[in-house]
MIZAFI-168711 format. One record per residue (C-alpha): residue number from 1; residue in one letter; x, z, y. Coordinates in nm, 2 decimals. Last residue first. Layout:
N
+-----+---+--------+--------+--------+
:   k : r :     xx :     zz :     yy :
+-----+---+--------+--------+--------+
: NUM : a :      X :      Z :      Y :
...
+-----+---+--------+--------+--------+
END
This chain:
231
+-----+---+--------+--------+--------+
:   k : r :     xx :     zz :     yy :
+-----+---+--------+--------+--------+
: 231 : x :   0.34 :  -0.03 :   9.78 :
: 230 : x :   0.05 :  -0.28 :   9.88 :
: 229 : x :   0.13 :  -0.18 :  10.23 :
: 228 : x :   0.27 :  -0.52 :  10.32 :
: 227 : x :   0.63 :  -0.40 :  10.42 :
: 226 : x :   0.56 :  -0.19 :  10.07 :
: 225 : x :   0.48 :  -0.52 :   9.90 :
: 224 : x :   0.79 :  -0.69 :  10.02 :
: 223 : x :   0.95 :  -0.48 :   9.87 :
: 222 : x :   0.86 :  -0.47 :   9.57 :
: 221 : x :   0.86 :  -0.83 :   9.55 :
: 220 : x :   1.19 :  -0.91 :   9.66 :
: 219 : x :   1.37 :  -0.62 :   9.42 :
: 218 : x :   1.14 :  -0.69 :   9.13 :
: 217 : x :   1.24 :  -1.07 :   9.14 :
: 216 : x :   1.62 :  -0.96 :   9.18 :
: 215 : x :   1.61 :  -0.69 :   8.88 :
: 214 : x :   1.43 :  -1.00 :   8.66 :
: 213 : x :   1.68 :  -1.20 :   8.77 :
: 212 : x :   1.99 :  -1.01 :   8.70 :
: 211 : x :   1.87 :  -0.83 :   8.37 :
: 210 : x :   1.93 :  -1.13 :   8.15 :
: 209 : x :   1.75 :  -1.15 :   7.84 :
: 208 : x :   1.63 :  -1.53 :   7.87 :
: 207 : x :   1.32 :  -1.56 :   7.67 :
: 206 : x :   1.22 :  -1.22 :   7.62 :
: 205 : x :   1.32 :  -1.13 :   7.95 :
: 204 : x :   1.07 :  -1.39 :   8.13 :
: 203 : x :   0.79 :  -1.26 :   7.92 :
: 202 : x :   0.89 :  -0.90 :   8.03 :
: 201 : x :   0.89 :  -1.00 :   8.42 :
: 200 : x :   0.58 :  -1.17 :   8.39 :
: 199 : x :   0.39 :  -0.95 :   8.20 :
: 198 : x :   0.54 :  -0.67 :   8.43 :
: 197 : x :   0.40 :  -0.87 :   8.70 :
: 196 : x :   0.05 :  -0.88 :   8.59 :
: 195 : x :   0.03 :  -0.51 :   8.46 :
: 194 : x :   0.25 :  -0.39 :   8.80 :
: 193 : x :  -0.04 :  -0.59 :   9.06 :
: 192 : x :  -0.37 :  -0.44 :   8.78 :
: 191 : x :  -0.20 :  -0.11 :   8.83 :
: 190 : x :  -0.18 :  -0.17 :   9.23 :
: 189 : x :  -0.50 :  -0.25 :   9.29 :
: 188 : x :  -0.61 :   0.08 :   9.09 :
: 187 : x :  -0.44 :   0.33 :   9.35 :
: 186 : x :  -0.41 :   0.65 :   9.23 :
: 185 : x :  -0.01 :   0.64 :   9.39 :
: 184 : x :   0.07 :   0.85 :   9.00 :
: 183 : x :  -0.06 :   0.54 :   8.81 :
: 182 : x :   0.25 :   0.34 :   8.87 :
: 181 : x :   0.49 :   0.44 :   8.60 :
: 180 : x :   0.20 :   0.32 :   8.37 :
: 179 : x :   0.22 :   0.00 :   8.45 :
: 178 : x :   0.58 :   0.01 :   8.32 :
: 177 : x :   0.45 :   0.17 :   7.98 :
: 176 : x :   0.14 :  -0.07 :   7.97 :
: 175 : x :   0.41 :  -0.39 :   8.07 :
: 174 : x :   0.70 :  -0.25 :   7.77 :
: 173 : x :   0.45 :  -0.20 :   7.47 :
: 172 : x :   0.23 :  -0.49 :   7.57 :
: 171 : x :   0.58 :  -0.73 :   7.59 :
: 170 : x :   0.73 :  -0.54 :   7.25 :
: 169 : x :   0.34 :  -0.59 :   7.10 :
: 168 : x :   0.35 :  -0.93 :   7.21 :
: 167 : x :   0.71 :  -1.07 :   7.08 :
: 166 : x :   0.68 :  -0.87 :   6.70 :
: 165 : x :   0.97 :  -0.76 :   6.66 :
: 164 : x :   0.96 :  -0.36 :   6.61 :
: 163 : x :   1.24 :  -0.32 :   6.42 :
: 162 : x :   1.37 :   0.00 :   6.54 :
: 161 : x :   1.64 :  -0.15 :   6.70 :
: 160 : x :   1.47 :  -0.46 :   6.83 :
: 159 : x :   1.25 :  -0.21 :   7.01 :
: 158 : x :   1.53 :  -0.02 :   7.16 :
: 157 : x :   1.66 :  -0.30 :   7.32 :
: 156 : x :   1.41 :  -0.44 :   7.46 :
: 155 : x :   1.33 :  -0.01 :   7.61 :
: 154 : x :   1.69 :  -0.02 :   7.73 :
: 153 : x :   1.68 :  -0.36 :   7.90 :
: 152 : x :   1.30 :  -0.40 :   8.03 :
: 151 : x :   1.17 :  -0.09 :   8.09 :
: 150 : x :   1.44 :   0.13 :   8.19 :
: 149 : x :   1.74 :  -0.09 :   8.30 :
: 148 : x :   1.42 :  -0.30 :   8.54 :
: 147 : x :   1.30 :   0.06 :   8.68 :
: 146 : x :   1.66 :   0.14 :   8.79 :
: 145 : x :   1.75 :  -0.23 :   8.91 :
: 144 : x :   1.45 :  -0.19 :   9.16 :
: 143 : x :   1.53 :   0.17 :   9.22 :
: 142 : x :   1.90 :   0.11 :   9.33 :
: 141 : x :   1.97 :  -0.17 :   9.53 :
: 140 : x :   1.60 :  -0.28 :   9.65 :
: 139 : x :   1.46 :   0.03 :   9.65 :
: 138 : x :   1.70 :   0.20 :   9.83 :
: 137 : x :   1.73 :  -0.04 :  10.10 :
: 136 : x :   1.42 :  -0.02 :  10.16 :
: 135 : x :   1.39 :   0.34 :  10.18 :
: 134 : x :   1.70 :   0.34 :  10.39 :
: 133 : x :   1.46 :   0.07 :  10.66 :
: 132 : x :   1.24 :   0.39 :  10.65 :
: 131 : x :   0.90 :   0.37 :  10.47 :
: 130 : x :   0.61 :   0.49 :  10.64 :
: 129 : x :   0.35 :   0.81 :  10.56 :
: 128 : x :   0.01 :   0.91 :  10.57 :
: 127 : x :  -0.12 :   0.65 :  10.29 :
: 126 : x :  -0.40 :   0.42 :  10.21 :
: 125 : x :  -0.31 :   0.14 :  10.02 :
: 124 : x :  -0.34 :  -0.22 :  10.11 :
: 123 : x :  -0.59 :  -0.37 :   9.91 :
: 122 : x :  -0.80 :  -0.53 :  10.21 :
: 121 : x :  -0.84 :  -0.90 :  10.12 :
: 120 : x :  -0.55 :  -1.00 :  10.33 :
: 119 : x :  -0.30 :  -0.72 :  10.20 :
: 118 : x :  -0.41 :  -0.86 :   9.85 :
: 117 : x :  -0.34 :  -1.24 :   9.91 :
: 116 : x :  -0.04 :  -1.13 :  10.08 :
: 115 : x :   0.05 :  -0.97 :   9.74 :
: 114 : x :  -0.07 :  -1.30 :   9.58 :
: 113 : x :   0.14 :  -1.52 :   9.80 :
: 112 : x :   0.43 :  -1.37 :   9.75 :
: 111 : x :   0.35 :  -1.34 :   9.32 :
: 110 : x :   0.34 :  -1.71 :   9.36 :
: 109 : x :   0.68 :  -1.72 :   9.58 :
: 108 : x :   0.80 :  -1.43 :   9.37 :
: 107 : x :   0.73 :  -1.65 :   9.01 :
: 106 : x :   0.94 :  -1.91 :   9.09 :
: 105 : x :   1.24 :  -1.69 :   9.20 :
: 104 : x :   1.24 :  -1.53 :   8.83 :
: 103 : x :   1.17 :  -1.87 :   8.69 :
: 102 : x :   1.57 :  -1.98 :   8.86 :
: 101 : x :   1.71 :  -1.65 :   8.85 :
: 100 : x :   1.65 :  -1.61 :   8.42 :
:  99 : x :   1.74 :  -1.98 :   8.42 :
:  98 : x :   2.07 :  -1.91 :   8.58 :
:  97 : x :   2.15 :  -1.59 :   8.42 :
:  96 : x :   2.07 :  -1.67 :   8.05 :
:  95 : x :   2.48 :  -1.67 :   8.01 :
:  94 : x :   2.57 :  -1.42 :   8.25 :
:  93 : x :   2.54 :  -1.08 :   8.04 :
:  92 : x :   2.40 :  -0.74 :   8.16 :
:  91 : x :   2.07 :  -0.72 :   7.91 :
:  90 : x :   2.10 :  -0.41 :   7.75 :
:  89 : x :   2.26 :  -0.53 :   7.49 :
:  88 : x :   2.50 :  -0.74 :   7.64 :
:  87 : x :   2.57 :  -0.39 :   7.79 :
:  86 : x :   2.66 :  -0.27 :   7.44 :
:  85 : x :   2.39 :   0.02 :   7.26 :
:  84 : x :   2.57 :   0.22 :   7.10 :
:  83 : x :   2.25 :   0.49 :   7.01 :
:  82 : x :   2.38 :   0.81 :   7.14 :
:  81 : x :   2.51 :   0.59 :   7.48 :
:  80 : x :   2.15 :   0.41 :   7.50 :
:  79 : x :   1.99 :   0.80 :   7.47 :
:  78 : x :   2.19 :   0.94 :   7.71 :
:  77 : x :   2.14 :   0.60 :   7.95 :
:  76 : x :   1.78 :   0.64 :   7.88 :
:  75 : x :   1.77 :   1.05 :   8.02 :
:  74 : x :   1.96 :   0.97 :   8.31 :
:  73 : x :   1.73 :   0.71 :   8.41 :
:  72 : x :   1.43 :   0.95 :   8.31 :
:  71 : x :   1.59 :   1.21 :   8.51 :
:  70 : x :   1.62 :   0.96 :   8.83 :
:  69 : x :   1.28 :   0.89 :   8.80 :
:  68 : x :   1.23 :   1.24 :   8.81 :
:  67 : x :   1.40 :   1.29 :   9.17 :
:  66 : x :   1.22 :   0.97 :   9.28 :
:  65 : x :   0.91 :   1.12 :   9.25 :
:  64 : x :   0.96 :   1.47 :   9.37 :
:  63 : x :   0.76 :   1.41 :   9.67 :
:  62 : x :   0.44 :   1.34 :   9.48 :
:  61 : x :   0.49 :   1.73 :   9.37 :
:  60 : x :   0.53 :   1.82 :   9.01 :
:  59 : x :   0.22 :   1.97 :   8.87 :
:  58 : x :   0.04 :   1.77 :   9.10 :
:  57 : x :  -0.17 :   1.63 :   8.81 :
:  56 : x :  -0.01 :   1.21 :   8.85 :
:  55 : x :   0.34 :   1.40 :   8.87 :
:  54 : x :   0.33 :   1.59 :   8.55 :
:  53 : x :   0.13 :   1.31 :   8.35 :
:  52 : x :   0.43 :   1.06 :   8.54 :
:  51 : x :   0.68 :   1.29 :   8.34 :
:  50 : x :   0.48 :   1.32 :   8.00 :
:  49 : x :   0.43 :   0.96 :   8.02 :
:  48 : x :   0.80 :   0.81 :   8.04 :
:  47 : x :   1.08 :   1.05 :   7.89 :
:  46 : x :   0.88 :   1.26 :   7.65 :
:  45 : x :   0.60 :   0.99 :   7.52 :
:  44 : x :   0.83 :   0.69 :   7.56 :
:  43 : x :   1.06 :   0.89 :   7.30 :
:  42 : x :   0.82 :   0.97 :   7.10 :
:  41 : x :   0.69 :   0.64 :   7.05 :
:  40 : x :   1.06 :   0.52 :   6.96 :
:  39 : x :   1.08 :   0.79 :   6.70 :
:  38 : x :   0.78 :   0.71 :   6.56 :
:  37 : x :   0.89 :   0.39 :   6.49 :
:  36 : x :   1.24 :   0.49 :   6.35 :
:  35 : x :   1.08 :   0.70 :   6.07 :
:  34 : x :   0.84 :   0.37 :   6.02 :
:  33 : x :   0.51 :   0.35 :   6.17 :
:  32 : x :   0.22 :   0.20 :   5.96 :
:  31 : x :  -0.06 :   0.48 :   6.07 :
:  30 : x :  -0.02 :   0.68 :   5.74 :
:  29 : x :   0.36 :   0.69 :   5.87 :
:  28 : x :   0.33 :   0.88 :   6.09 :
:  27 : x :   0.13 :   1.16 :   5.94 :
:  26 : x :   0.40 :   1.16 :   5.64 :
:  25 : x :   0.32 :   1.07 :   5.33 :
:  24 : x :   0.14 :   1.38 :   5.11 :
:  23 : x :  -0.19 :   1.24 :   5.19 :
:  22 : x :  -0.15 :   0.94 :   5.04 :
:  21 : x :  -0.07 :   1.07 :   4.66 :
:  20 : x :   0.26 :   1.03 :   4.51 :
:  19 : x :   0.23 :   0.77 :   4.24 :
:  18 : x :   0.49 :   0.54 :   4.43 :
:  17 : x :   0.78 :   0.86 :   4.44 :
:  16 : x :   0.68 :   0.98 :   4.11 :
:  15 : x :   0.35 :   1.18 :   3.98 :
:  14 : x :   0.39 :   1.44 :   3.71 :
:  13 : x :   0.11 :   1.41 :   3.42 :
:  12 : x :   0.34 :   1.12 :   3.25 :
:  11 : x :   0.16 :   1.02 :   2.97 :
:  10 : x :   0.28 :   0.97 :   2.63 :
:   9 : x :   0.18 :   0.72 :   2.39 :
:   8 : x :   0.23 :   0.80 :   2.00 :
:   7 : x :   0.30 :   0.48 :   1.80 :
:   6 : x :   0.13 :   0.45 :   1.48 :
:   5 : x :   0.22 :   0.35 :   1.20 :
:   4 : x :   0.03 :   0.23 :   0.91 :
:   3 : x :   0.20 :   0.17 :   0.56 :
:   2 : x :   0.10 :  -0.14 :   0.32 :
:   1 : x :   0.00 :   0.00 :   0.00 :
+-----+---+--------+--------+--------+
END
């Protein structure tokens, strides 16, 4: 008589790393963030919006402004030196230059006319105070390059680092936060005037990541909208 066998099965009661349930992932990345992801987020959340929250609520005062912009400066070069970032990386580099200047100054003589447009129709913003001719010179030296570092160079960078590549979320990601920066004047006009132009200024970055023209643009326009009362 022809023996039978028969195989014994065992079952493994102990989950491994892909049997694990859900709900012991991390929070993060239940969401579809990666380690580095999150890390990113956080990072916009502690250097960019908890700041402006702090301002926009009066618990810093409005005249402080420029003091924490210069912490969040300081605070992205820390974080670009930790991470290695080179300044090709961060966008100081000659060879998109020239077409980076050329669409750059393209877009100021429409985004010109727009901001006249605005002081035209009525969207200046009410304020108490003036800008001295240093304030101008400020901005156009120092806190136009400043905000164009932050949000276009360092934060660019940063994305490609932790692989978030997808063109239109890294252009969202960088115009809302830029936008953002804004919201502490409480003057709407001028979100929907930083939305539009970031657009513009991160498209133009994406394709030719030069910080020149996009720090030149910024420069002109700004201000020109504070001689126009837009700013």
């Amino acid at each position: 008589m022809d023996q039978i066998q028969v195989k014994h099965i065992s079952y493994n009661v102990h989950p491994t790393m892909e049997q694990k349930p859900f709900h012991s992932a991390p929070r993060y990345e239940r969401f579809g963030l990666s380690a580095t992801g999150f890390r990113f987020f956080l990072l916009l959340l502690i250097n960019c919006y908890a700041p402006i929250l702090l301002l926009w609520s009066g618990a810093i005062p409005f005249a402080y402004r420029f003091h924490v912009l210069a912490v969040v400066l300081l605070s992205f070069i820390l974080h670009s030196i930790h991470r290695g970032y080179s300044l090709q990386d961060l966008g100081f580099t000659l060879g998109d230059s020239w077409n980076s200047i050329r669409w750059n100054l393209i877009f100021c003589a429409f985004g010109g006319i727009g901001l006249y447009l605005a002081y035209r129709t009525g969207l200046s913003m009410p304020r108490t105070y003036s800008y001295s001719l240093a304030c101008f010179f400020f901005y156009i030296l120092i806190l136009s390059p400043v905000q164009e570092l932050i949000f276009r160079g360092i934060m660019f960078a940063e994305m490609k680092r932790c692989r978030i590549l997808e063109p239109k979320m890294m252009l969202l990601i960088s115009t809302v936060t830029f936008s953002f920066l804004h919201v502490i004047y409480n003057h709407p006009p001028l979100l929907l005037i930083t939305f539009v132009s970031g657009l513009v200024w991160g498209g133009i970055y994406l394709r030719w990541p030069s910080i020149w023209g996009v720090s030149l643009s910024h420069s002109l326009l700004g201000a020109l909208a504070m001689f126009l009362g837009v700013l």
